[in-house]
C-alpha angles and dihedrals in degrees: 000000000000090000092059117038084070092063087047097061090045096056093049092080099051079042098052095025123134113270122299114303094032098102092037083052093047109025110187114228127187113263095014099071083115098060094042092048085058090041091056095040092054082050101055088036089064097035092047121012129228093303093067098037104110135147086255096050086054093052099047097046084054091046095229135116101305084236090069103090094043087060093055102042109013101230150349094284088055095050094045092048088046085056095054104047082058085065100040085060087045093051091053095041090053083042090052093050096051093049091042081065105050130058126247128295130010092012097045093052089043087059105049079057094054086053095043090061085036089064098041096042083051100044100031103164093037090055085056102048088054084069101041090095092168092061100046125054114257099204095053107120104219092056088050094055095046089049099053087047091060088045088065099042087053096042080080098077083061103040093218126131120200112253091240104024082181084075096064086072095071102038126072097232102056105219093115107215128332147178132248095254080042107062084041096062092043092047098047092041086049099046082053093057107032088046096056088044087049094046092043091055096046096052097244104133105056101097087043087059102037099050077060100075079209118080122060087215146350080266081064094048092044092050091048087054085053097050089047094052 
């Protein structure tokens, strides 16, 4: 009886799994649960929304128990932070390869822009869910961190460095300290780029660019901005 009560729970998950191609989408390997269970969660997030994101909907996109992401992450709450704290070091990454290509200064600046909407025009409900702070909590560490890694790639559109970037370490945003004049600039830089990032996603600019005659697309007009800032 011992022998066989093993065999029964692993073949639960093949029994109860998504429809056929899920596992073969999202293969469970041991050591790396974790990763699938964010990988089905970004799945089900841009298939479905928010609204469809459950712990349910994430195991059964990764084709395991349906207790296994709250294991791993406790609740709702912990899988959706995880997740964006993915997107806060991607952001960064994608931040990091636009600004490697171009030299110092104004174009530099210009192109940490350009990865910043890249990111967001690529990963659009990901980028969304980075901003939803009601939903995510705010204490976790890892979101802390990742935060903190995506304040500093950004910090290169203004060009401006934290007096005591030691600080940083202890505080949740990641800007370190700051002066008045300081935090100003930053707002108002990261409101210009966020905001164009945010109105390209959400389809607002089309008409704008179209009535032009002059842009392909809103990607054109956004890019224009970019260029003009």
């Amino acid at each position: 009886m011992e022998n066989q009560r093993p065999a029964r729970k692993r073949a639960r998950p093949a029994a109860a799994s998504a429809p056929p191609g899920t596992a073969k989408s999202h293969p469970y390997h041991h050591g790396s649960l974790p990763d699938a269970l964010l990988a089905a969660a970004e799945t089900v997030l841009r298939h479905d929304g928010l609204r469809g994101l459950t712990l349910r909907a994430i195991a059964r996109e990764a084709g395991v128990s349906h207790t296994a992401p709250q294991h791993h992450f406790g609740d709702t709450a912990g899988v959706l932070s995880e997740l964006a704290a993915s997107g806060h070091r991607r952001l960064t990454a994608a931040m990091a390869e636009h600004a490697a290509r171009a030299a110092p200064g104004a174009p530099r600046q210009k192109a940490i822009a350009h990865g910043y909407v890249d990111f967001a025009a690529t990963n659009p409900d990901l980028f969304r869910l980075m901003s939803r702070n009601e939903l995510l909590d705010q204490d976790r560490p890892s979101l802390i961190a990742a935060r903190r890694l995506s304040a500093s790639g950004l910090a290169g559109v203004f060009e401006t460095q934290s007096r005591e970037p030691g600080e940083a370490q202890g505080r949740k945003g990641g800007f370190g300290a700051l002066s008045a004049s300081q935090a100003i600039a930053m707002t108002s830089a990261w409101s210009y780029v966020h905001g164009l990032a945010s109105l390209l996603i959400d389809n607002r600019l089309s008409s704008l660019a179209a009535s032009t005659g002059t842009f392909a697309d809103a990607r054109a007009l956004v890019d224009a901005v970019i260029e003009d800032l």
